[in-house]
C-alpha positions in Angstrom: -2.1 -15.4 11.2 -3.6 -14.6 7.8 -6.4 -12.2 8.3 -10.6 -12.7 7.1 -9.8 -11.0 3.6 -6.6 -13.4 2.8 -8.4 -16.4 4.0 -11.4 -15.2 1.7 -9.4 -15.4 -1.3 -7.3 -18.9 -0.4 -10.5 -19.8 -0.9 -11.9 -18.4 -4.2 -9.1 -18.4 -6.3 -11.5 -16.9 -9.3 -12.1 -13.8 -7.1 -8.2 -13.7 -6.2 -7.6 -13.5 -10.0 -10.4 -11.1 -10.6 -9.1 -8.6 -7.6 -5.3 -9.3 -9.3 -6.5 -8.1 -12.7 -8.2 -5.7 -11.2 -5.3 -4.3 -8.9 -2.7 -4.7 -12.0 -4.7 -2.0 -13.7 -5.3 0.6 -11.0 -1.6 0.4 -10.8 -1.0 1.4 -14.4 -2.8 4.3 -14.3 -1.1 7.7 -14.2 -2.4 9.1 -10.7 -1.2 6.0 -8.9 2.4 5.9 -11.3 3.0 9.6 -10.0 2.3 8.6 -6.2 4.3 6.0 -6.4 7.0 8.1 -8.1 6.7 10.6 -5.5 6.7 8.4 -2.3 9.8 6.0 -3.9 11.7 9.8 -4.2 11.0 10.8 -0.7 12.7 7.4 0.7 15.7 7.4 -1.3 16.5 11.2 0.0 15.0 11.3 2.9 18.0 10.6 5.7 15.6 9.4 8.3 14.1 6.9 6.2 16.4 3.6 6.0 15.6 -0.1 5.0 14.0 -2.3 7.1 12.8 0.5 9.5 9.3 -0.4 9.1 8.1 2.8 7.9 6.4 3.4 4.9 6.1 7.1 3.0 2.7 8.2 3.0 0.7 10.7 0.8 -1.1 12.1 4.2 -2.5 15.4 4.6 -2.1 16.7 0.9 2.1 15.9 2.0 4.4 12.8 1.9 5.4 11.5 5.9 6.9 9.0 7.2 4.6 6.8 8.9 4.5 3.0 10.1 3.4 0.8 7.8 0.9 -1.1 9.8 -0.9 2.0 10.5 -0.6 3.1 6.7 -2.0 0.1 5.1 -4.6 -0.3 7.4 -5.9 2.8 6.5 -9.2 2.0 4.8 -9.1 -1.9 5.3 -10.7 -4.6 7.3 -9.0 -3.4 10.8 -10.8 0.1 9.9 -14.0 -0.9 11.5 
């Protein structure tokens, strides 16, 4: 079941473009290429972290952890409230 925010932007194509542009940008910067950089690392040599496990490395706490990724990409979302 898609959730409010996907059906939102079925519907508005212009805004799914806009927020696409938008995201493709934040992406690029440096701050988010170094998190990135940081969280890819930990998976590759951390022993507990395998694919398809459902976990996702997480920049929690000031730290990198291995956490579930439905709980880490809720974080700050619609299911937040």
């Amino acid at each position: 079941m898609k959730g409010k925010t996907q059906r939102y932007y079925d519907a508005n194509p212009e805004a799914k473009a806009k927020k696409a542009k938008y995201d493709s940008e934040f992406q690029k910067k440096r701050e988010q290429v170094k998190k990135r950089v940081e969280a890819n690392r930990f998976n590759r040599n951390n022993p507990n972290s395998t694919k398809g496990d459902g976990m996702d490395a997480s920049h929690k706490g000031g730290k990198i952890v291995l956490e579930r990724a439905s709980t880490n990409r809720a974080r700050g979302g619609a299911q937040r409230r």
